[in-house]
N, C-alpha and C positions, 0 to 999 in steps of 0.2 A: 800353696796359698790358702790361707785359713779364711772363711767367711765368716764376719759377725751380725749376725740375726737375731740375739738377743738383745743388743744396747738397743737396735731399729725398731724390733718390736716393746719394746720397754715404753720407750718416745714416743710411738705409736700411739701406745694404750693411754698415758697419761696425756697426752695430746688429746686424744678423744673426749676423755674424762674433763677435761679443762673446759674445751670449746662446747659441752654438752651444757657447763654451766654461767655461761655468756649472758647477760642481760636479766641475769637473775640476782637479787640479792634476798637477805633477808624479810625484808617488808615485801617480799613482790606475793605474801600467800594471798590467797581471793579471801575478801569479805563476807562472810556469811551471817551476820547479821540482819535481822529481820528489815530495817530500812537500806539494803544494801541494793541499787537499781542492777537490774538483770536483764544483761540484751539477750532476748527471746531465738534470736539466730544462734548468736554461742551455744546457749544455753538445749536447742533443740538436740536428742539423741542422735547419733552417727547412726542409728538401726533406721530413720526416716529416711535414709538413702537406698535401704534396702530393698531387691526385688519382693520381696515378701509385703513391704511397705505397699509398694508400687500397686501389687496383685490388690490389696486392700483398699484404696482408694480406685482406682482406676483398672478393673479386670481387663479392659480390651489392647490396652496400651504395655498391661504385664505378658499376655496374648501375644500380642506383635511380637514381644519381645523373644519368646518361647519358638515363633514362626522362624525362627534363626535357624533352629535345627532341620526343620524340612526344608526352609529354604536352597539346599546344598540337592536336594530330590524333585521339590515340587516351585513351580512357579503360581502366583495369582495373579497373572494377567490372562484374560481369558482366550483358551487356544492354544496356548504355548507350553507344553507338556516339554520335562526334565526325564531323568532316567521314572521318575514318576507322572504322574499326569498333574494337570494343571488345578488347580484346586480353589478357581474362580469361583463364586457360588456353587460353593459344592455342599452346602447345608440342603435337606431335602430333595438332593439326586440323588436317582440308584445307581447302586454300588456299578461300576462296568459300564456306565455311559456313555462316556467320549468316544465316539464312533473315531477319532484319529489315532487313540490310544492304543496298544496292543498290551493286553492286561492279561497275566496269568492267567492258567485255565481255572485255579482256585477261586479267584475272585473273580469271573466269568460265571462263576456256578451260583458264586456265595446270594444271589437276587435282597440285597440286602437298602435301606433305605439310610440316608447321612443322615438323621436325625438325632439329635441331640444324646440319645442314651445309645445310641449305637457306634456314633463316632465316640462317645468315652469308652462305651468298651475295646473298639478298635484301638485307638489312642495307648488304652493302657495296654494291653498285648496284643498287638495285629498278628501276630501268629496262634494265637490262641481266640479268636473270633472269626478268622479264618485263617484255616491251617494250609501251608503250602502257601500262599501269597511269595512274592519277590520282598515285600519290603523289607528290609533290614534295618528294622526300628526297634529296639528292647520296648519300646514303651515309654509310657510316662505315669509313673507311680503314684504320684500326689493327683488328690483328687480335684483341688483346687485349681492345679496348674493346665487342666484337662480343663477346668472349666473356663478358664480367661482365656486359653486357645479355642475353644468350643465359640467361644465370645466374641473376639477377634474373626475366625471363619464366616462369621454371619456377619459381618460387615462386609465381606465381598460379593457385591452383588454390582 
């Protein structure tokens, strides 16, 4: 028994090709002429959807959104420690605080402070600001993205 796949796909493709050109004709091109009225929503770039958008108008909200990744580690409710510790106001604590936490012996030693330049370096290599820690984070490369989660932390209070 012979199968035929080419008429199907043939009808297929012209099919497609057909229905792509549905409610279009000639006249349907945009006006560009200088009195031509322009709704400003159309008209706004698909890049204003963008996280990178978001980071730029709103650091703390592109933050949250970043918070995604440790979310799966760390909790911010305060007291409730994940395979990580809990990371309620944790801006301006030292490193190893959470008396409920049981925290490597690396970052037991590291006596380091969450302050702003310290949590970016940790952020971007936490094994390379302190070596041996547990966390299995590569980092966060952009310095930007480090700073609207930096942003974002400091609202947990």
């Amino acid at each position: 028994m012979k199968r035929r796949f080419i008429p199907f796909a043939a009808l297929t493709f012209a099919l497609t090709f057909a229905l792509a050109a549905c409610g279009k004709s000639a006249d349907d091109t945009p006006d560009t002429s200088s009195t031509a009225q322009v709704d400003p929503v159309a008209a706004a770039p698909a890049q204003a959807l963008k996280p990178a958008a978001v980071a730029a108008t709103d650091p703390v909200a592109h933050g949250k959104t970043l918070f995604a990744r440790c979310a799966s580690c760390h909790s911010i409710a305060p007291g409730k420690n994940g395979i990580g510790p809990s990371l309620h106001a944790i801006t301006g604590k030292a490193s190893a605080s959470l008396a409920e936490f049981t925290y490597s012996p690396a970052m037991q030693s590291a006596n380091l402070t969450w302050d702003d330049a310290t949590l970016s370096a940790y952020l971007e290599n936490p094994q390379g600001l302190v070596k041996g820690n547990r966390m299995a984070f590569a980092g966060l490369k952009n310095p930007q993205d480090r700073a609207d989660l930096i942003a974002y932390l400091h609202t947990l209070k």
